[in-house]
C-alpha positions in Angstrom: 14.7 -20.4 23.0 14.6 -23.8 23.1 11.5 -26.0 24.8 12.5 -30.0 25.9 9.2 -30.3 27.8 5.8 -31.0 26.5 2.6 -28.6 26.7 -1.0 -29.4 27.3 -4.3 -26.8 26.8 -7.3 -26.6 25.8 -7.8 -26.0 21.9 -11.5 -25.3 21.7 -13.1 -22.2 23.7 -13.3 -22.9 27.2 -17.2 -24.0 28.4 -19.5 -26.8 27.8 -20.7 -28.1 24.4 -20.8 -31.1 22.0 -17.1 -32.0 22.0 -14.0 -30.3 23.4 -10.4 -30.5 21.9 -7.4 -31.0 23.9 -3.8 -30.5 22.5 -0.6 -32.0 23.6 2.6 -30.9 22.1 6.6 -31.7 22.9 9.1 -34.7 22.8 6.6 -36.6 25.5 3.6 -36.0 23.7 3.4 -39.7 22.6 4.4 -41.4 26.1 2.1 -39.4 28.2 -0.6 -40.0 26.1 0.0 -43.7 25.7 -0.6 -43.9 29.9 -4.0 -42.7 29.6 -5.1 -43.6 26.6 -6.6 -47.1 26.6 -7.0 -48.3 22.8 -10.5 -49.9 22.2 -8.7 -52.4 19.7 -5.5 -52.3 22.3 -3.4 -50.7 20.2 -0.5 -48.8 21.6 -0.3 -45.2 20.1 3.2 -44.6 19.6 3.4 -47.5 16.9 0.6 -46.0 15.1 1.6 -43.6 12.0 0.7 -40.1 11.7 -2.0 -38.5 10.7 -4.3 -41.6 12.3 -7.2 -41.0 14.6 -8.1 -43.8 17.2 -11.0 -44.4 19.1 -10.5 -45.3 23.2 -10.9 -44.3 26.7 -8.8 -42.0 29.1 -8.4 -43.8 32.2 -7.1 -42.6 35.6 -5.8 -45.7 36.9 -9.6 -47.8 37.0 -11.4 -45.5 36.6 -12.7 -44.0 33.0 -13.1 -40.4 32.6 -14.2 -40.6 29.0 -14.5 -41.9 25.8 -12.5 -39.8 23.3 -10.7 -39.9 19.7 -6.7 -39.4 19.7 -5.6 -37.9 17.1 -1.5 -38.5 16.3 0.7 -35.9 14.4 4.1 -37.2 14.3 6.7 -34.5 14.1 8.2 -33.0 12.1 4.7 -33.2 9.6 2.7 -31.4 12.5 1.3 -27.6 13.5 4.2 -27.3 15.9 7.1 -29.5 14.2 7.0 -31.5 16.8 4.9 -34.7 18.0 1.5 -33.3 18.7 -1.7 -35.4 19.8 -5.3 -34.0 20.3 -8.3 -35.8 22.2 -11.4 -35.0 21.1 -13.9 -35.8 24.2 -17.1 -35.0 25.2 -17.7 -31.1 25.7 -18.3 -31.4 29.7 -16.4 -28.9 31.3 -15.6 -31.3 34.3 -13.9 -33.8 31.6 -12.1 -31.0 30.1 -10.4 -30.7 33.4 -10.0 -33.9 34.4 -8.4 -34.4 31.4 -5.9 -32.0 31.7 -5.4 -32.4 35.4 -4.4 -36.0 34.7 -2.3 -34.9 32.0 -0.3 -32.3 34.0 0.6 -35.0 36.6 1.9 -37.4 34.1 4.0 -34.7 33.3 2.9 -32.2 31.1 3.3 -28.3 31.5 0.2 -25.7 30.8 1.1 -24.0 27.7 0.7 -19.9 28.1 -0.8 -17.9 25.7 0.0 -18.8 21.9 2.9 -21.0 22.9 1.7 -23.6 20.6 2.0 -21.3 17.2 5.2 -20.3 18.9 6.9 -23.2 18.8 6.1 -23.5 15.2 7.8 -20.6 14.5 10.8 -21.7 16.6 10.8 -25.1 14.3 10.6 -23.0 11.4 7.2 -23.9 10.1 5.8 -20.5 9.8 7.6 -17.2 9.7 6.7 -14.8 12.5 4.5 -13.1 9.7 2.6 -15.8 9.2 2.3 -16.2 12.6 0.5 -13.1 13.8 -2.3 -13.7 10.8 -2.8 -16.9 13.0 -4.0 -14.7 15.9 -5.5 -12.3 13.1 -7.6 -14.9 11.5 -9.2 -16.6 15.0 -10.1 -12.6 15.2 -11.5 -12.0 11.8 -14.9 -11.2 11.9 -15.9 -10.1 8.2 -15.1 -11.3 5.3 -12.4 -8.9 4.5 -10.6 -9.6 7.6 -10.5 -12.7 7.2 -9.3 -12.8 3.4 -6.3 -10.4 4.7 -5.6 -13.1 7.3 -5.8 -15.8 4.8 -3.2 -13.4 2.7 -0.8 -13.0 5.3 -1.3 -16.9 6.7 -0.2 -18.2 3.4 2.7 -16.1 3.1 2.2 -13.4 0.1 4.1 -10.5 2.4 6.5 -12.9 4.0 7.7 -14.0 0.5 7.9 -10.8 -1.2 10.0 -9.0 2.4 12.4 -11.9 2.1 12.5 -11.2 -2.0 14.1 -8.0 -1.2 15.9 -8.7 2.3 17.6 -11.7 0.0 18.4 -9.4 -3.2 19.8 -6.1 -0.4 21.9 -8.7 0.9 23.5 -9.9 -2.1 24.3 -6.7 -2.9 25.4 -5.9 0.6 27.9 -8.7 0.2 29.5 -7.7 -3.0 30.2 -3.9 -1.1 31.5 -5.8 2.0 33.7 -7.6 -0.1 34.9 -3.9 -1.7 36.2 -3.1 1.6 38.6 -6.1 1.6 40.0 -5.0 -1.9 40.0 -0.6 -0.9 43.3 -0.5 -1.8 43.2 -2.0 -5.1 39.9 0.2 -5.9 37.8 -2.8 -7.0 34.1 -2.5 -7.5 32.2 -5.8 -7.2 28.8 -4.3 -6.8 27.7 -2.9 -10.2 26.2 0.8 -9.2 23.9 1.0 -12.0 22.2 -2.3 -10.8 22.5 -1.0 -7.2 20.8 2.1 -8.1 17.7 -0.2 -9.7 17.6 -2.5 -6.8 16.9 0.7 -4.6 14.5 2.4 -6.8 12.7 -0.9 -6.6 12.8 -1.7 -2.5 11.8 2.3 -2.5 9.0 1.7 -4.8 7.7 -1.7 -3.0 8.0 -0.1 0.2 5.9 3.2 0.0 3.3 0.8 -1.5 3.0 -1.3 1.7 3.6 1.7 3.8 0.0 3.3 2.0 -1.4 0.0 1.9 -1.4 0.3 5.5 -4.6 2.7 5.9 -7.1 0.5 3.7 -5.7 -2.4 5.6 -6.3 -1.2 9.0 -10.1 -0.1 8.0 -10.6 -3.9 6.4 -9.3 -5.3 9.6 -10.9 -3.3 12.4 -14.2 -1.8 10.9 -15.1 1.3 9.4 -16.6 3.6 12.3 -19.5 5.7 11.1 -20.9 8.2 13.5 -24.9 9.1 12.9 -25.4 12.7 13.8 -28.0 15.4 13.8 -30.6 17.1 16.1 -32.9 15.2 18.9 -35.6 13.2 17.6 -34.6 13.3 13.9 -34.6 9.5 13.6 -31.0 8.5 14.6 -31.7 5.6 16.8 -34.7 4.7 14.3 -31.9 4.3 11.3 -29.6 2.6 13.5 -31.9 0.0 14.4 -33.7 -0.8 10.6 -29.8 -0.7 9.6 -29.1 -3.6 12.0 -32.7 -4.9 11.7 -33.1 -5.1 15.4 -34.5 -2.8 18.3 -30.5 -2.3 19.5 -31.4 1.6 21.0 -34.6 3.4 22.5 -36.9 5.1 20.2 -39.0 7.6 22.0 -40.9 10.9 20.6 -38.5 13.2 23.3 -36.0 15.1 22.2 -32.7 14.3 23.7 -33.7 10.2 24.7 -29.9 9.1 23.4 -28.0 10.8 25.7 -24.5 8.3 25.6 -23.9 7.2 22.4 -24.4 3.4 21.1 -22.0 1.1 18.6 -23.0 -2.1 17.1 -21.5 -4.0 14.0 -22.4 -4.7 10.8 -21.3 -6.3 7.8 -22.1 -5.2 4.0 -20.5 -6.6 1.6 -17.8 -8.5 3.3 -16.8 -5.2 5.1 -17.5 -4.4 8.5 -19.1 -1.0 9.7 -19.4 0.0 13.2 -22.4 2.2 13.4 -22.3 5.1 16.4 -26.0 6.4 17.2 -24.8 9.8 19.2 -27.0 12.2 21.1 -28.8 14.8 19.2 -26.5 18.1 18.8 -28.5 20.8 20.0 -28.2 23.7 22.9 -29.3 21.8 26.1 -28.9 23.0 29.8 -29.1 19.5 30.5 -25.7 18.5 32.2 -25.7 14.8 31.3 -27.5 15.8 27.8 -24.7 18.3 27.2 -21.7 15.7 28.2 -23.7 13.4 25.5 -23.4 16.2 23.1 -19.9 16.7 23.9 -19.1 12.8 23.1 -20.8 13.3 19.7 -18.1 15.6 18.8 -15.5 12.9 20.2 -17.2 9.8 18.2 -17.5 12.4 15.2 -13.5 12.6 15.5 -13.1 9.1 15.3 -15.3 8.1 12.7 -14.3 7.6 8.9 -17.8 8.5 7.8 -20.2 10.9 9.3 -24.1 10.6 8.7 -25.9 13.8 8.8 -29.4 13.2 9.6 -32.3 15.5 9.7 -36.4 15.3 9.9 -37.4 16.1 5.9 -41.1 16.5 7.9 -40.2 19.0 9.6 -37.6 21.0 6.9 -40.6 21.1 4.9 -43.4 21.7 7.1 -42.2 24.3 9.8 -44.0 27.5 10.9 -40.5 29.1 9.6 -40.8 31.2 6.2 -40.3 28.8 3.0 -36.6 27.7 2.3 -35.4 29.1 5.6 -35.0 26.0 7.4 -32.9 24.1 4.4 -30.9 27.3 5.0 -30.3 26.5 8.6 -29.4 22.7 7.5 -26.9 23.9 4.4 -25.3 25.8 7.6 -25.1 23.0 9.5 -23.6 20.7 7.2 -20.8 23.5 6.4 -20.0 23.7 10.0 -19.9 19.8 10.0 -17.6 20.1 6.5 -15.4 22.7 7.8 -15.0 21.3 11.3 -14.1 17.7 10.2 -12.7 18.3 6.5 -10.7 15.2 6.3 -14.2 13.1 6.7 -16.7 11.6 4.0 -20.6 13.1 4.8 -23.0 11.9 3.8 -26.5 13.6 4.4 -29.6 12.1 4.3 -33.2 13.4 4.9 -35.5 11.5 6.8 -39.1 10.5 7.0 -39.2 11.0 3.2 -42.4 8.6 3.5 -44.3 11.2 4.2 -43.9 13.3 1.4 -45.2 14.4 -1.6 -43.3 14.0 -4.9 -43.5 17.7 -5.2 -42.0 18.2 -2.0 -39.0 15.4 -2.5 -38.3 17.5 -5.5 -38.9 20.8 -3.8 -36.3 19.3 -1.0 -33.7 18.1 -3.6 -33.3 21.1 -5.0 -32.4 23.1 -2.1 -29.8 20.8 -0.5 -26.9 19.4 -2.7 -26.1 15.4 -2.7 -29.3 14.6 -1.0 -30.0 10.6 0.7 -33.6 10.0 1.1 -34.8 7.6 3.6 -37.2 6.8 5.8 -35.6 4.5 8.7 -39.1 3.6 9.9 -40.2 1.7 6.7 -36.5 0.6 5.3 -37.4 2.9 1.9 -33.5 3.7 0.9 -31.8 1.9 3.4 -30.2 -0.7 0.9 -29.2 2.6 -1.2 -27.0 3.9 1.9 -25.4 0.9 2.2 -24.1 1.1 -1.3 -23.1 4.6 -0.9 -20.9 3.3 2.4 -19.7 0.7 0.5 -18.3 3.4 -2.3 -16.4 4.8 0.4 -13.8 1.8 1.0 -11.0 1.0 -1.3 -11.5 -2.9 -1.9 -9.5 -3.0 -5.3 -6.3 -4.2 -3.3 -8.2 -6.8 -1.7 -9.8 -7.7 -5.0 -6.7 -8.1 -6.8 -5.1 -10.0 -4.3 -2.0 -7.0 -3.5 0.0 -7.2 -0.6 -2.1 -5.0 2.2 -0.4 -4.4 5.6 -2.7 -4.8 8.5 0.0 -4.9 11.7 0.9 -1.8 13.6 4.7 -3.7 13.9 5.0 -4.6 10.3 4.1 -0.9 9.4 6.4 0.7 12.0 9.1 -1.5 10.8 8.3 -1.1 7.1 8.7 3.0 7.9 12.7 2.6 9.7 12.9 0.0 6.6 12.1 3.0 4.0 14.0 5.3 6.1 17.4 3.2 6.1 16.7 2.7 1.9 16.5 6.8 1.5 19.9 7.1 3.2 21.5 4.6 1.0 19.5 6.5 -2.3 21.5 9.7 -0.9 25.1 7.7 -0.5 24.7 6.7 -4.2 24.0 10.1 -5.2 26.3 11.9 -3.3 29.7 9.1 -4.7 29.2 8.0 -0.6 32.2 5.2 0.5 31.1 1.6 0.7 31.9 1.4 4.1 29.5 4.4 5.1 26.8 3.3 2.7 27.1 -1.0 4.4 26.2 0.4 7.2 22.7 2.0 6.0 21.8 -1.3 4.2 23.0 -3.5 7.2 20.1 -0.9 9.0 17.7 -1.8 6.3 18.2 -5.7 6.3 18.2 -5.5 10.2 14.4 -4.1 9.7 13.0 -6.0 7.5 14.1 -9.2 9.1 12.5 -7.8 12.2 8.8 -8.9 10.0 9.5 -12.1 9.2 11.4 -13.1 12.6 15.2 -13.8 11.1 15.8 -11.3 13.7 14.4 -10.9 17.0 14.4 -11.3 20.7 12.8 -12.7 23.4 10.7 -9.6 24.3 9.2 -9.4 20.9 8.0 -12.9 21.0 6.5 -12.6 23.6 4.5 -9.2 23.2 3.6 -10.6 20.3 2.4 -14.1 21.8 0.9 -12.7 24.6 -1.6 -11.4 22.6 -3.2 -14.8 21.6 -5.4 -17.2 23.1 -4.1 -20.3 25.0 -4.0 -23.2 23.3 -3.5 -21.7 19.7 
């Protein structure tokens, strides 16, 4: 892949405001720009040095479209490696297109999606690594997301894959060499050190592989389901947790019949909260395909809120302790149903109560919340307790966390290719047999950092980011 013309797009998100960025890019950059670009001190741009930012007007022939700063990035010190200029002009959304209309017919091209970071990868200035944390970061929308982007952007993973890529492949090298010399029964490649290098790529690898799971909660959210009976206070917590009116509070049972996500972030971390219809027995058709959807959402979810009405728990017409009875079986059916999941259960309405009946509560159900979602009482405590659920000691120490589906699948055929090697050494395996596991190997974890690829990954890979980035 190689590009000889030069790209033009919009940089900033598309619509009117203040000021709007536009980005040319490619061996023309400079001389296109110098034809509509009128200097206010008559300077011409392609004597100016890089890195310089000049004040002027783009002019169609006569006519003036704008006033606008050009900004000049002479290759190779630019995003792309090669010359890149950028016109900061007013935020109108006619001048955005005029701008870039005049600058397609003095010869530039419309750049698709993500071909600028593209061609930095093509000019070597990132890896292709670093290059999908580009499209991660412009994504990240909490404070861990984005740290794992800034991670990835500045190249921890790259540099430790191409650590152990470099290391396989000196070793490769010395066994390659063997098979030149298999008649005289020469052994470049000391075994013993082979047999550490492995044990060390095997050890590295598993821990990115598990890294894998805390990185893809960091990235995309933690999804926690809110589930109970009608009218326990679901859609009441949900709102006081997002400190807006975001679903319908009514007094009748069953008013949530679809269930409702919104986002938010404690402590760096995002949640995605899922109010869910009540679970009760309904021969309500639409109430019972909401119940059904609980059970979906509840599938989903990492952590499962277990709501009921303390008000009522304690206060029924039903003989004492009777009713706790009937919400300890409903949180075992929750447990045993959905063992893999952290519950937490939390009475409600705990506002209401005496202190003798908080206690008398308490003691009947085991790892007791109490909350009341109408007044806020405990809803800082739950966040805490959500926030002991997630495994930020990685992120706090700075490890290596994996966060892309292709870096994981690749990391597993990487793993896969280093076990089969682990049984050549044990097994007294040829050098010719065992070159061709680590050639596997090496093939794989080039694959991450782009030393080997093809057009068809780029481009799944590119398609996937915005134009102009």
């Amino acid at each position: 892949m190689i590009y000889n013309d030069t790209i033009v797009a919009l940089a900033t998100p598309a619509g009117a405001g203040a000021i709007a960025v536009i980005r040319l890019s490619g061996q023309s950059a400079f001389s296109i720009a110098s034809e509509l670009f009128a200097s206010v001190s008559n300077k011409k741009l392609v004597e100016q040095k890089t890195h310089t930012v000049h004040l002027g007007h783009i002019k169609d022939g006569n006519r003036v479209i704008d006033e606008v700063l050009a900004t000049l990035f002479k290759n190779p010190n630019s995003y792309t490696g090669e010359d890149v200029i950028e016109f900061s002009c007013h935020g109108s959304n006619y001048i955005q297109q005029e701008i870039i209309q005049l600058c397609l017919r003095k010869g530039c091209r419309m750049a698709t999606a993500g071909e600028f970071t593209l061609r930095a990868f093509l000019n070597g200035k990132m890896d292709l690594s670093q290059a999908e944390a580009v499209a991660d970061l412009i994504a990240s929308d909490s404070e861990a997301s984005h740290q794992l982007a800034i991670q990835q952007m500045r190249g921890g993973f790259s540099s430790e894959i191409k650590k152990l890529r470099e290391e396989l492949l000196n070793f490769a090298s010395l066994i390659e060499l063997e098979l030149d010399f298999a008649e005289e029964d020469v052994e470049f490649a000391n075994r013993d050190d082979f047999q550490k290098l492995i044990s060390k790529i095997t050890l590295v690898l598993k821990r990115l592989i598990d890294s894998f799971a805390t990185g893809n909660v960091l990235k995309n959210g933690i999804p926690v389901a809110i589930v109970g009976e009608p009218n326990v206070g679901k859609s009441t917590l949900l709102n006081a947790l997002l400190n807006e009116e975001r679903a319908i509070v009514s007094d009748i049972a069953g008013t949530t019949r679809d269930t409702i996500e919104d986002e938010l972030s404690i402590g760096g971390i995002a949640f995605r909260f899922i109010d869910t219809a009540g679970i009760r027995e309904t021969k309500d058709v639409i109430e019972g395909l909401g119940i059904k959807k609980t059970f979906e959402k509840i599938e989903q979810a990492q952590v499962v809120v277990y709501l009921f009405d303390a008000l009522t728990v304690l206060r029924t017409s039903l003989p004492e302790g009777e009713k706790t009875v009937i919400i300890n079986n409903e949180i075992e059916k929750i447990r045993n149903r959905f063992p893999q999941k952290q519950l937490v259960v939390i009475a409600n309405k705990v506002d209401k109560l005496s202190e003798e009946e908080i206690s008398s509560l308490k003691s009947q159900v085991s790892n007791l919340h109490l909350l009341s979602a109408k007044t806020g009482l405990g809803i800082e405590e739950l966040k805490t307790t959500l926030l002991e659920f997630v495994n930020t000691g990685a992120l706090r120490n700075n490890d290596t966390i994996i966060t892309n589906t292709r870096h994981y699948d690749a990391l597993l055929k990487a793993l896969e290719e280093i076990i089969k090697v682990q049984e050549g050494i044990d097994s007294g395996l040829s050098g010719d047999l065992m070159a061709i596991d680590i050639r596997q190997a090496l093939y794989y974890f080039g694959e991450i950092t782009g030393e080997i690829t093809n057009d068809d990954l780029l481009g799944n890979i590119f398609a996937n980011f915005c134009i102009g980035k």
